[in-house]
C-alpha positions, -999 to +999 in steps of 0.1 A: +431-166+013+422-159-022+392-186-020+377-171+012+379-133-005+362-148-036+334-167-012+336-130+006+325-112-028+302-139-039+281-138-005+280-098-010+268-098-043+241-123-034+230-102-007+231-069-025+206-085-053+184-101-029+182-067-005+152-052-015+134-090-011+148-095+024+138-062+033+107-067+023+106-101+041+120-087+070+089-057+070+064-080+069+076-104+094+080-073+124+044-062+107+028-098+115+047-100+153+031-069+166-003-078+148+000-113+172-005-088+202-037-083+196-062-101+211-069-133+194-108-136+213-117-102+191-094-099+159-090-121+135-055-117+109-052-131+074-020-117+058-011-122+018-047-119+008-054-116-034-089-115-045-104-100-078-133-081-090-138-067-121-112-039-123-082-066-119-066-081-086-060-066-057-028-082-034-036-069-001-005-071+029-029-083+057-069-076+071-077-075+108-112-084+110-135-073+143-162-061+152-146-024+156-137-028+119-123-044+093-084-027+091-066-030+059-032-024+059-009-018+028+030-027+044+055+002+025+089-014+040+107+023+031+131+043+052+144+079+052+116+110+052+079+099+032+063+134+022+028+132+012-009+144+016-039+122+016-052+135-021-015+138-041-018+111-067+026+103-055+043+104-018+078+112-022+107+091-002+136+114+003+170+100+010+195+124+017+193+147-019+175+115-040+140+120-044+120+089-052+080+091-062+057+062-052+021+058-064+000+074-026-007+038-010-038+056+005-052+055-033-039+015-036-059+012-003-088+027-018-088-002-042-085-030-021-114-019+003-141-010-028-128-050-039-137-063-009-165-039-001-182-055-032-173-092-023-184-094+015-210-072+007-206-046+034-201-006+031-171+013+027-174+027+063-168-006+077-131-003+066-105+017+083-075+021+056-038+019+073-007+026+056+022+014+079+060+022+072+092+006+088+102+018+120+136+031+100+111+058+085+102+093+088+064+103+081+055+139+072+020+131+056-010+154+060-039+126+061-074+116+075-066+080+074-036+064+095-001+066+084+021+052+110+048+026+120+051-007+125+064-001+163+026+018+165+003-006+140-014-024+175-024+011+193-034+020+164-057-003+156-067-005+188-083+028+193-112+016+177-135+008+205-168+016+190-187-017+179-191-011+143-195-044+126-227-064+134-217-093+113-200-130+123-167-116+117-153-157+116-179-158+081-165-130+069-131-149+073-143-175+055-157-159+025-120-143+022-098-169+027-126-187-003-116-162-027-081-157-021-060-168-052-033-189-044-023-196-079+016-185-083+011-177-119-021-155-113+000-139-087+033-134-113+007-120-134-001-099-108+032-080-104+031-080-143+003-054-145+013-031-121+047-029-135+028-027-169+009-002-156+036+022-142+050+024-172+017+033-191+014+057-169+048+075-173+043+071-215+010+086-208+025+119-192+052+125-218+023+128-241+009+152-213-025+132-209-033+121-173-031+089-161-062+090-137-091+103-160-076+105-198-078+144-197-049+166-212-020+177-187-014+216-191+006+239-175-009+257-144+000+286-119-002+273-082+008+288-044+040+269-047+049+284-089+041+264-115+031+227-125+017+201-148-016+189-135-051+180-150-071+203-174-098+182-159-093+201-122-110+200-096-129+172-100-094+154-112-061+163-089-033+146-107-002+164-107+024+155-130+060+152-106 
């Protein structure tokens, strides 16, 4: 009895560490089933895609190439309510009274479409940005660009009917799949600058300076009372949360 209680408490620990990766497996895995019902005669889907330009590397969840565009889709496996709008520089994930900020994915997005604008060669208006949430999620986010769910990612994608993209979409493939890094210590270092980067980022506020364009952080008067955003407004939006 005592052996299968200490096995019992063993197996939850385990699983309680690992959570976040499972879920995370889990996300991806429903994301890549429902991308499989799309017609395999018109869309091409690479998943898992790094590629770099001069700016860093950009790790991109998956790519549906067509010629209706070229979708890329950033994977946020979060539940509970995701507040946001398309130009606030954090979302916020609300579960129950815990509030917790995440750069806007819509910005991340932003950065892997100029990288791959510049490597395929092709404008930014052949790329349709998607930010897709679990299906455990609530979405309030005022936005342009798609924000849905994974139950939603194939309609959405496939109300694009106009032909857009007038290149061999199976070259485009190729020149992707060329690039993509597959080294596993490029990709640890990967992870390394973002989390580096976060915390610049938060080091950078407490001095009040602003993390997007270097500009002091001062105290401003808005519809909503006050807040900490950029001296450099409007041309710079970042709001201190």
């Amino acid at each position: 009895m005592l052996l299968e209680i200490i096995i019992l408490i063993i197996l939850y620990i385990i699983l309680k560490l690992n959570y976040p990766k499972f879920r995370g497996f889990m996300g991806e895995f429903w994301v890549k089933l429902e991308l499989e019902k799309l017609p395999k005669d018109k869309y091409i889907i690479l998943n898992d895609i790094m590629i770099k330009d001069e700016h860093g590397t950009h790790q991109i969840d998956y790519l549906v190439l067509s010629h209706f565009g070229i979708f890329v889709i950033e994977m946020k496996n979060y539940y509970g309510l995701i507040k946001g709008k398309e130009f606030d520089n954090k979302w916020c994930q609300f579960l129950g009274k815990t509030k917790n900020y995440f750069v806007n994915p819509l910005h991340q997005n932003y950065g892997h479409i100029k990288s791959l604008s510049n490597l395929l060669k092709l404008d930014d208006k052949y790329f349709i940005s998607i930010i897709c949430f679990s299906n455990q999620a609530k979405i309030d986010v005022k936005s342009n660009s798609t924000v849905t769910q994974v139950d939603y990612l194939k309609n959405d994608i496939l109300k694009y009917k106009e032909l857009l993209v007038d290149k061999d979409i199976k070259e485009l493939s190729n020149i992707i799949i060329t690039n993509n890094i597959e080294d596993k210590s490029l990709r640890k270092q990967h992870v390394k600058d973002i989390r580096n980067k976060i915390n610049n980022d938060k080091e950078l506020e407490n001095n009040m300076i602003c993390p997007k364009c270097y500009n002091e952080l001062v105290k401003r008067n808005g519809k909503y009372g006050k807040f900490i955003g950029c001296s450099n407004y409007p041309k710079c939006k970042y709001t201190k949360k």
